[in-house]
N, C-alpha and C positions, 0 to 999 in steps of 0.2 A: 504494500500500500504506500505509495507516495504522497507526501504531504508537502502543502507549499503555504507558506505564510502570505502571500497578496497581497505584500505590501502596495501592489501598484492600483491596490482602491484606496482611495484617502479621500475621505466626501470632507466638504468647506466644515471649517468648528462650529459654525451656526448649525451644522445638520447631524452633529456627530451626538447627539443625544440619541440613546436605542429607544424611549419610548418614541421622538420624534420619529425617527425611521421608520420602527413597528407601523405607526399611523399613517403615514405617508405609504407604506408597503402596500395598505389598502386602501387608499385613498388619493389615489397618484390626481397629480393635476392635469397633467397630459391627456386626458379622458376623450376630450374632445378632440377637432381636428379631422383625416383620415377616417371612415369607419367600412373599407372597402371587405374587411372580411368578414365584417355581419352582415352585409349587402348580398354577397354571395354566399350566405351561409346555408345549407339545406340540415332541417330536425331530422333526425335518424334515431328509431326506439332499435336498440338491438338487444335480442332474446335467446337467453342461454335456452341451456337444455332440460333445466327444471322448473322454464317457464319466467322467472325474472328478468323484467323489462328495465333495462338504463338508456336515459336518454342523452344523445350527443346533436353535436351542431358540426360538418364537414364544409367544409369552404375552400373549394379547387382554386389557385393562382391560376392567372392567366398567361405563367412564361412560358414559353418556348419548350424550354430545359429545365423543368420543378427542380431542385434540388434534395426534393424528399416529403416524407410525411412528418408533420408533428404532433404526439399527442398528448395534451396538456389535461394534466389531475390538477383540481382544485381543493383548498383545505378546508377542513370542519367549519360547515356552514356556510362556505361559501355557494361560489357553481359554475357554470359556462360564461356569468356576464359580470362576474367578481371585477372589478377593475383591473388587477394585474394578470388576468387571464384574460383580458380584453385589448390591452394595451401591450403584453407580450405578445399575445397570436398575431395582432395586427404590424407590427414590427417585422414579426417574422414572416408572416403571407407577405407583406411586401417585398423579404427580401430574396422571396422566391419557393416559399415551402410551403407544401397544401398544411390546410390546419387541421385537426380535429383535436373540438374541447368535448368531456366526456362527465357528466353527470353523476356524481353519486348518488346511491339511492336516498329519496328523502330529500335529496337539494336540490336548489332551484325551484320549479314550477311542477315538479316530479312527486310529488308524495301520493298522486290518483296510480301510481301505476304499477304498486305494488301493494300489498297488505301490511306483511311483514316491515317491522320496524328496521332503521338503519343499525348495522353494529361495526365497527371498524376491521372485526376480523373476518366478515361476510368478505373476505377474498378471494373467491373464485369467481363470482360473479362478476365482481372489477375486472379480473386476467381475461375470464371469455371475451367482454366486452373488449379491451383492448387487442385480442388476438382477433375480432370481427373488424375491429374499425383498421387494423392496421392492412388486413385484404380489400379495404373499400377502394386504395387506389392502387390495381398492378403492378407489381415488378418495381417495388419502391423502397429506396430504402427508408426505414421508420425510426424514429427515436422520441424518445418520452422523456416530459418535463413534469415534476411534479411538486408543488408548495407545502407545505409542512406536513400537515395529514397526506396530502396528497405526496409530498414526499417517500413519505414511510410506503405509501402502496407502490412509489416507482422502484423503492428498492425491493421491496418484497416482490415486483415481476421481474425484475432483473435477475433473482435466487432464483425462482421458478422455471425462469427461462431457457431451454436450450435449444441453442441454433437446430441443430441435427432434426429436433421432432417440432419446434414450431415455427421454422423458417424456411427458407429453398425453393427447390425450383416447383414443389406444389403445390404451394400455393403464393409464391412471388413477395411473401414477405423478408426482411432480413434488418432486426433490428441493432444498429451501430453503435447507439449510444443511451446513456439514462443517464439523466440530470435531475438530482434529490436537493431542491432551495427548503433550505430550514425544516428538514424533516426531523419527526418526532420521532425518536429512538426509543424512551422513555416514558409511555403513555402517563404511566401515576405520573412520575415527575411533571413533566407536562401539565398534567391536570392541575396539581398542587398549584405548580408556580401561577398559574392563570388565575385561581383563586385569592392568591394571596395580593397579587395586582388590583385594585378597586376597578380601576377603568375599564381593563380587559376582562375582568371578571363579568361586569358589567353589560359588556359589548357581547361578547357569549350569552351570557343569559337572556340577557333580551331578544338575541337569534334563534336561540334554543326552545325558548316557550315557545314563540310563534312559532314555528316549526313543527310543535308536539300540539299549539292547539289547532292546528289545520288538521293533520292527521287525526287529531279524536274529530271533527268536525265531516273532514272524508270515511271515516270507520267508530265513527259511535256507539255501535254494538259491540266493540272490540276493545275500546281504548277507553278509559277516563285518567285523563291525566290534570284534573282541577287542585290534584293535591301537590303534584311532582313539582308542577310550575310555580309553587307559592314556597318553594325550597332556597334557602338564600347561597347554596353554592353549587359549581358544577359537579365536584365530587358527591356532594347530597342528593343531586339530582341522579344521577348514576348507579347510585348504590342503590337510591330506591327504584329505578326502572330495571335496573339486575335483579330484583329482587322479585319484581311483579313480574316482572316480561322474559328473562332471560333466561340464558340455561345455564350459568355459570352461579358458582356460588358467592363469589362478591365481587365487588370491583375490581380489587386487586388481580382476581384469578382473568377476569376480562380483558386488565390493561397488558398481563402476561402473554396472551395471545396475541399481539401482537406488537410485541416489544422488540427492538433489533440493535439491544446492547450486546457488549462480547464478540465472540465469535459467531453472532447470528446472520452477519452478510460472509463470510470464508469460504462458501460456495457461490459465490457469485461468478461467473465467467463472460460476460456480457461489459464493455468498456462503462465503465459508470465513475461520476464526479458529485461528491457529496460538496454542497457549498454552506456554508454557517457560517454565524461571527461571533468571537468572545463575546459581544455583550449582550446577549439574545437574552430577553427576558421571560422566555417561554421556555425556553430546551437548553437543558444544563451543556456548556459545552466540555466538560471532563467528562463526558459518554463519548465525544467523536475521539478525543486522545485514545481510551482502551478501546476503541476495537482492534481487534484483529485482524494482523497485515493482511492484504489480499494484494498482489499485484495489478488484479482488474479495476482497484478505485483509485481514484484521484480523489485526495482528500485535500479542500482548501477552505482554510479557517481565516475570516477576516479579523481585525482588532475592533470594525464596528461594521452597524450593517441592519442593529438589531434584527427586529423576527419577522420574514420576508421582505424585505427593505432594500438595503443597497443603493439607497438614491443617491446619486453623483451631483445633481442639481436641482434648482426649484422648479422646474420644468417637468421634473420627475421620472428624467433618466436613470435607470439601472446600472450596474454594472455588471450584471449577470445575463443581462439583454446581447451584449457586446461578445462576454464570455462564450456564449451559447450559436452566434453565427459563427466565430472561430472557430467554435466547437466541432458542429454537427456538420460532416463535413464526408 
């Protein structure tokens, strides 16, 4: 595993505050502008084998010479029109790569099209759906970007992945690369620190109810969640939806499924680049130190950057925008 300190991000001292970044991460100003690849976006429900439906958005470039497929995972609670899934895709379809943004279940506009509740380690369903959209466009090469949550699932298909049985000549996929921006290694941790933050705790919960009261409002006979949402933390809220809903026995055993501290990426064989910054106020960064070497990751820890952030300027350049065309290549 190679590790490289970046020092060549250094965002202005006006911006180097991690909760600034954090906010800006989702709230980029840039929003406007360009908006050619929801223009040509087409809604695609794709359907595994045991019947669950995720919905995506596919947006073909108009070059000549596509330069590939990209498919962008969005983080908890976000979705396909998250601002930085909006303003990355679109950067990137310009600079020549078809897009596709991919829906977790429960996010976005998506909660009719399932029954079943979202759980972070519902991972197969995500892999199918990403092995369906990456055959939407022939003979392409494809590579996956994924945001904190969304993170953690680019690395967990990375593990999954092998070229031999899900790439080649039949069915013309061949994924290159996986880019993990502030993924969650550490679900409790994660959760903790979010709580202990007021704002972000905050910002969570008030996505989180609404979220859980649409689904009781879509499945009423199935759901009463009047109690869960008057819980004043995300870990309270968890514990008691494991508790009514889940098949695990408490939190903790839930955030263990899919946790990817240690040697849990050591089989990864697919080129993959985890990006974080020491000062993420969400994801402890002495979990990206102890993993375990892998020669397949590029591990690059910024000294700021906070939690999916990286802005360069007020404008609300990235530097993992930049990273990423270098990259996928």
């Amino acid at each position: 595993m190679t590790y490289q300190p970046a020092t060549n991000f250094s965002p202005p001292f006006y911006l180097r505050n991690p909760m600034l970044q954090t906010f800006m991460g989702s709230r980029r100003l840039s929003c406007g502008g360009k908006q050619s690849m929801i223009a040509n976006a087409e809604k695609i429900i794709l359907t595994t084998d045991d019947g669950v439906r995720l919905q995506g958005a596919l947006s073909k470039c108009e070059h000549t010479h596509p330069k590939g497929l990209i498919i962008l995972l969005h983080g908890w609670e976000g979705s396909i029109n998250s601002t930085y899934i909006k303003i990355t895709g679109q950067r990137l379809f310009e600079d020549g790569y078809h897009i596709f943004r991919l829906n977790l279940r429960d996010h976005g506009d998506t909660h009719h099209l399932n029954q079943g509740l979202f759980y972070a380690t519902l991972f197969d369903e995500v892999y199918t759906a990403v092995k369906q959209a990456a055959r939407l466009v022939s003979k392409m090469a494809v590579f996956i970007c994924g945001f904190s949550l969304g993170g953690n699932y680019a690395l967990r298909i990375a593990r999954h992945w092998r070229q031999s049985e899900d790439s080649g000549p039949q069915n013309g996929t061949d994924l290159r690369h996986v880019v993990a921006i502030s993924p969650a290694l550490d679900p409790a941790k994660a959760t903790d620190a979010i709580d202990e933050h007021r704002y972000i705790r905050k910002y969570f919960l008030t996505k989180w109810q609404r979220s859980l009261g649409l689904k009781q409002r879509l499945f009423p006979e199935v759901y009463n969640f009047n109690y869960v949402i008057s819980l004043p933390t995300i870990r309270a809220m968890t514990e008691h939806l494991i508790h009514h809903y889940g098949v695990y026995q408490n939190a903790d055993e839930y955030f263990a499924g899919y946790n990817l501290c240690g040697n849990a990426l050591q089989s990864i064989r697919v080129p993959t680049t985890i990006i974080t910054s020491a000062d993420d106020p969400i994801i402890p960064v002495a979990d990206f130190y102890q993993l375990t070497p892998n020669s397949h990751i590029h591990r690059i820890i910024h000294p700021h950057g906070g939690h999916n952030g990286f802005i360069r300027n007020l404008r609300g350049h990235t530097w993992y925008e930049d990273y990423i065309r270098h990259t996928f290549v």
